[in-house]
ChimeraX commands (.cxc) that place a marker at each C-alpha (Angstrom):
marker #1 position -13.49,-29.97,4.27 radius 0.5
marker #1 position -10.68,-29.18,6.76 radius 0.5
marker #1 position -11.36,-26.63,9.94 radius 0.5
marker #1 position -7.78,-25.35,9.82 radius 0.5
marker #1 position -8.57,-21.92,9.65 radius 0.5
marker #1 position -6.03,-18.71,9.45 radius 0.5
marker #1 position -5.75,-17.12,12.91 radius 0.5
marker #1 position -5.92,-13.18,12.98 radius 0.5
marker #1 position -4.84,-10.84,16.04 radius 0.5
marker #1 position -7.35,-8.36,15.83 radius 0.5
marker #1 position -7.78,-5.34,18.24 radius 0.5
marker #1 position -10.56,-5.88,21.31 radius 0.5
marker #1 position -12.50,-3.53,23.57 radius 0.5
marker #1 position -10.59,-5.62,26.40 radius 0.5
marker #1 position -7.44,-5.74,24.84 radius 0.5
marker #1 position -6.50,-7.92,22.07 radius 0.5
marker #1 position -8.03,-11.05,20.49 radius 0.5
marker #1 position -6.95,-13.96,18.55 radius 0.5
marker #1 position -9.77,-15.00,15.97 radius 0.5
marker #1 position -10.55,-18.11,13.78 radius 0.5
marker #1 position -10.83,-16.53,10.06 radius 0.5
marker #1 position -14.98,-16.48,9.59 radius 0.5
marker #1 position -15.37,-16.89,13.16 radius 0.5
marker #1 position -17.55,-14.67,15.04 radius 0.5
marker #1 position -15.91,-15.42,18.23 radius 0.5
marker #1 position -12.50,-14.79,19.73 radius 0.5
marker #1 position -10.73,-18.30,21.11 radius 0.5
marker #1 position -9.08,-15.96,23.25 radius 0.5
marker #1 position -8.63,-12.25,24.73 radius 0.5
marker #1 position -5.61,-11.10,26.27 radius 0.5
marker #1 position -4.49,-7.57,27.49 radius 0.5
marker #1 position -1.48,-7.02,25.04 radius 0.5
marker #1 position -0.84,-7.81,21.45 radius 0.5
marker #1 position 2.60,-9.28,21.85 radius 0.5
marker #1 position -0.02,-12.28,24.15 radius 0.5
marker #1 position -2.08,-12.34,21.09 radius 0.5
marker #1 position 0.56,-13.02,18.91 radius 0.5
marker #1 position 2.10,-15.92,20.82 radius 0.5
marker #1 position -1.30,-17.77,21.64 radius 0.5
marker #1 position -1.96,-16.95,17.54 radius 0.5
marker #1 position 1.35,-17.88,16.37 radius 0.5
marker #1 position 1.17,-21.61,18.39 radius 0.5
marker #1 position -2.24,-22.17,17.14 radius 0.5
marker #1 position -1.01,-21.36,13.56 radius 0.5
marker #1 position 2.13,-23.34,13.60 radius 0.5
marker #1 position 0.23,-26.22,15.43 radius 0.5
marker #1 position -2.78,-25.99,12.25 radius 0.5
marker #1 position -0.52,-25.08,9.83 radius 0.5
marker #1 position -2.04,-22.13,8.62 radius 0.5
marker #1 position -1.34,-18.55,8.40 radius 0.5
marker #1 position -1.25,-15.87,11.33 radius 0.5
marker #1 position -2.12,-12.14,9.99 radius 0.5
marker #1 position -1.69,-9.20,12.67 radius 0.5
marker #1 position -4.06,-6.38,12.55 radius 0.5
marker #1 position -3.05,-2.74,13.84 radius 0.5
marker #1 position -4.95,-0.99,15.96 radius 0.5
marker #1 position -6.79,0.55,12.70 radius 0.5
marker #1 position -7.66,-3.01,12.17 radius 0.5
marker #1 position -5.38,-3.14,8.35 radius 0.5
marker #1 position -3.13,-6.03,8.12 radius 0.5
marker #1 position 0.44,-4.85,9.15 radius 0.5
marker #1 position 1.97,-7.91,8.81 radius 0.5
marker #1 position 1.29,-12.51,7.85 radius 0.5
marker #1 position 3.10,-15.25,8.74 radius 0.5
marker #1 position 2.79,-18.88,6.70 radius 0.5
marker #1 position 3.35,-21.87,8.61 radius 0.5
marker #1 position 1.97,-24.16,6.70 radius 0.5
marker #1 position 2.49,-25.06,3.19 radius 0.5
marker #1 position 3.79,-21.98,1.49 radius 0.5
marker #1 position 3.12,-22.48,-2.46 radius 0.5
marker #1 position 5.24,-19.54,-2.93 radius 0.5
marker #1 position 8.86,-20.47,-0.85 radius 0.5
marker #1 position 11.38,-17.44,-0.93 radius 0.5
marker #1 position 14.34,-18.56,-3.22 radius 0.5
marker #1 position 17.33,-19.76,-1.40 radius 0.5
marker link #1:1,2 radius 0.2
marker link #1:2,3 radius 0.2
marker link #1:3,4 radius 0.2
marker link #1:4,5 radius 0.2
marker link #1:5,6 radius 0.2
marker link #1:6,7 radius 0.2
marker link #1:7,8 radius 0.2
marker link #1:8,9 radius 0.2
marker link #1:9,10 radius 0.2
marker link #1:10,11 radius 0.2
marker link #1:11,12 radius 0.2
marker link #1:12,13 radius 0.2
marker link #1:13,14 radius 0.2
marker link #1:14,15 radius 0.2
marker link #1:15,16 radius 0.2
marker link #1:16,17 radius 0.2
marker link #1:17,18 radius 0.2
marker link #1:18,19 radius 0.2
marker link #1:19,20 radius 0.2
marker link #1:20,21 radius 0.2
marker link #1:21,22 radius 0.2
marker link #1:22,23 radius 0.2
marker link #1:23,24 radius 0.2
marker link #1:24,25 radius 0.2
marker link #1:25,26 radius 0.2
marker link #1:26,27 radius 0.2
marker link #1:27,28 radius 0.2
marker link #1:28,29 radius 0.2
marker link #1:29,30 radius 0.2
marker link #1:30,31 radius 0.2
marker link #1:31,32 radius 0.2
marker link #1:32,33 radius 0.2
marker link #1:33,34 radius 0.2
marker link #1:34,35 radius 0.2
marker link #1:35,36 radius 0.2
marker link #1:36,37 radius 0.2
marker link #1:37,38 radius 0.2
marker link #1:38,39 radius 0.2
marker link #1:39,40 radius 0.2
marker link #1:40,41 radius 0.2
marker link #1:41,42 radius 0.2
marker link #1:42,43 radius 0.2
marker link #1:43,44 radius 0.2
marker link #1:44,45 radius 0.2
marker link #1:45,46 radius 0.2
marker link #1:46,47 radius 0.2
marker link #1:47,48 radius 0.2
marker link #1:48,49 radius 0.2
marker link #1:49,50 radius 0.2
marker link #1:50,51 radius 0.2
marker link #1:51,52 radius 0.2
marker link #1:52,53 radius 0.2
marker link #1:53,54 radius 0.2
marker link #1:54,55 radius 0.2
marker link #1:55,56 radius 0.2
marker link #1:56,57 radius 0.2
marker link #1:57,58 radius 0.2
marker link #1:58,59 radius 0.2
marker link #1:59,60 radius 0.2
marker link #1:60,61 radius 0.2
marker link #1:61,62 radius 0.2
marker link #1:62,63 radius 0.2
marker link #1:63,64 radius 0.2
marker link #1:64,65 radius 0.2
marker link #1:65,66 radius 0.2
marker link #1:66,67 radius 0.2
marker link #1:67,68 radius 0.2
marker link #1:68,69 radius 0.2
marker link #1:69,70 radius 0.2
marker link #1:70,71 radius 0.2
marker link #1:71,72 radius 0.2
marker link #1:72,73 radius 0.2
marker link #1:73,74 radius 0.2
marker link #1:74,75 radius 0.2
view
């Protein structure tokens, strides 16, 4: 079993956090979701997983692979 897990930006009563999928806990809290993104997105890319961004609804607005996509955009 691997702990790669998919890292979501998800909004936070101090801001924004960046959370392990299943985890309870952030890894981290910053003030702005543009941080979030860039601590999420180098955590992702470093894993090779998936980074999903949550409005401030909490929906998915928008997932980035950076792992093994089994689904690769044609050419």
């Amino acid at each position: 079993m691997t702990n790669k897990r998919n890292q979501h930006v998800v909004p936070h009563s101090e801001g924004w956090a960046v959370k392990g999928a299943g985890s309870g806990r952030a890894t981290k809290v910053v003030e702005t979701q543009r941080e979030a993104i860039g601590v999420a997105r180098g955590i992702a890319q470093n894993q090779a997983t998936e980074m999903l961004i949550h409005g401030e609804n909490g929906q998915i607005r928008e997932r980035n692979s950076y792992g093994s996509d089994p689904f690769p955009p044609k050419g």
